[in-house]
C-alpha positions as CSV (number, residue, x, y, z in Angstrom):
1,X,48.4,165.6,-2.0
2,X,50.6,166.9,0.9
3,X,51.6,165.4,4.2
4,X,50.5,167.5,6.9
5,X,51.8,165.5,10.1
6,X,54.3,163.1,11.6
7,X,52.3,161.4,13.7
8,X,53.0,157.8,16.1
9,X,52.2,154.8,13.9
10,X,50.1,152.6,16.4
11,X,48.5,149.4,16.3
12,X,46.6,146.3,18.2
13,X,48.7,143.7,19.5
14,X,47.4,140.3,21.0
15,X,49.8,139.8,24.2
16,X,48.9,136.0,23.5
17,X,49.5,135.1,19.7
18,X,51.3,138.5,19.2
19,X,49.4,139.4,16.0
20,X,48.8,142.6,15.3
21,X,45.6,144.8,13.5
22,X,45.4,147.8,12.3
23,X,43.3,151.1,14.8
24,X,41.5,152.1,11.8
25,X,39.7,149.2,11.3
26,X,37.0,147.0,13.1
27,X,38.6,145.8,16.4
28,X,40.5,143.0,16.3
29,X,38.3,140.8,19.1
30,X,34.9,139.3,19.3
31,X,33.8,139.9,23.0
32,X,34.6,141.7,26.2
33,X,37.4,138.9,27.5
34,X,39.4,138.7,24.1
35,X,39.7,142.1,24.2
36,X,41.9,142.0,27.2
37,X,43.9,140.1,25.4
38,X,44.7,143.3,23.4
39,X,46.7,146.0,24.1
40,X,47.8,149.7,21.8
41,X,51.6,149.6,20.6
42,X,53.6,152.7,19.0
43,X,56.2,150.8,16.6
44,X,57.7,154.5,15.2
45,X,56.2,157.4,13.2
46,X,54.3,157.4,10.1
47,X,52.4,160.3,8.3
48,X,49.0,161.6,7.9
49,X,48.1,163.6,3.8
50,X,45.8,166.4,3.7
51,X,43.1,164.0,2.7
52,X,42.9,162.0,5.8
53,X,44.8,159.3,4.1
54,X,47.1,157.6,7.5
55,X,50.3,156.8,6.0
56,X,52.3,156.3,2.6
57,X,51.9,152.4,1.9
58,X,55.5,152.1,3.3
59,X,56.5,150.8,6.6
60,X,56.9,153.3,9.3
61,X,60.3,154.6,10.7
62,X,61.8,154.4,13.7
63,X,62.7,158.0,14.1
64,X,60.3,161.1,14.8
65,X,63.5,163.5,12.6
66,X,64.0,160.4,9.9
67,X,59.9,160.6,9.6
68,X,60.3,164.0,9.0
69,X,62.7,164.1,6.8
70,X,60.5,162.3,4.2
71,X,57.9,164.5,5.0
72,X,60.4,167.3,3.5
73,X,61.2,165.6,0.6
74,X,57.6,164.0,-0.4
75,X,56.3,168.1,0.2
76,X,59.0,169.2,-2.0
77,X,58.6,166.6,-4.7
78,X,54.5,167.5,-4.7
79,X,55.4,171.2,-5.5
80,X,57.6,170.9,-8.8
């Protein structure tokens, strides 16, 4: 397994309640007027794997060069 990309970590977030869910998922509303409810945040970068996988079961980080940083070192780990 290799990370291939740094990519935006984006999400759902209700401008009412302020919760959030998850893009890859089922949307996070039942009809056409909770969904304007809902709008798509970037909250920093996280990493897409070779498989698909979206991310490293870790918070994302704030930076787009701290991001790839540990990009660097999960590669390099992956090829010892």
């Amino acid at each position: 397994m290799k990370i291939i990309e740094v990519i935006e970590s984006r999400h759902y977030r209700n401008t009412i309640t302020n919760n959030t869910a998850s893009l890859y998922g089922a949307v996070p509303w039942q009809n056409a007027s909770e969904a304007e409810n809902w709008i798509i945040e970037t909250r920093g970068y996280t990493w897409r794997l070779d498989d698909g996988t979206i991310g490293l079961g870790r918070q994302p980080v704030k930076t787009k060069s701290e991001a790839i940083e540990i990009m660097n070192i999960f590669n390099q780990k992956r090829n010892i």
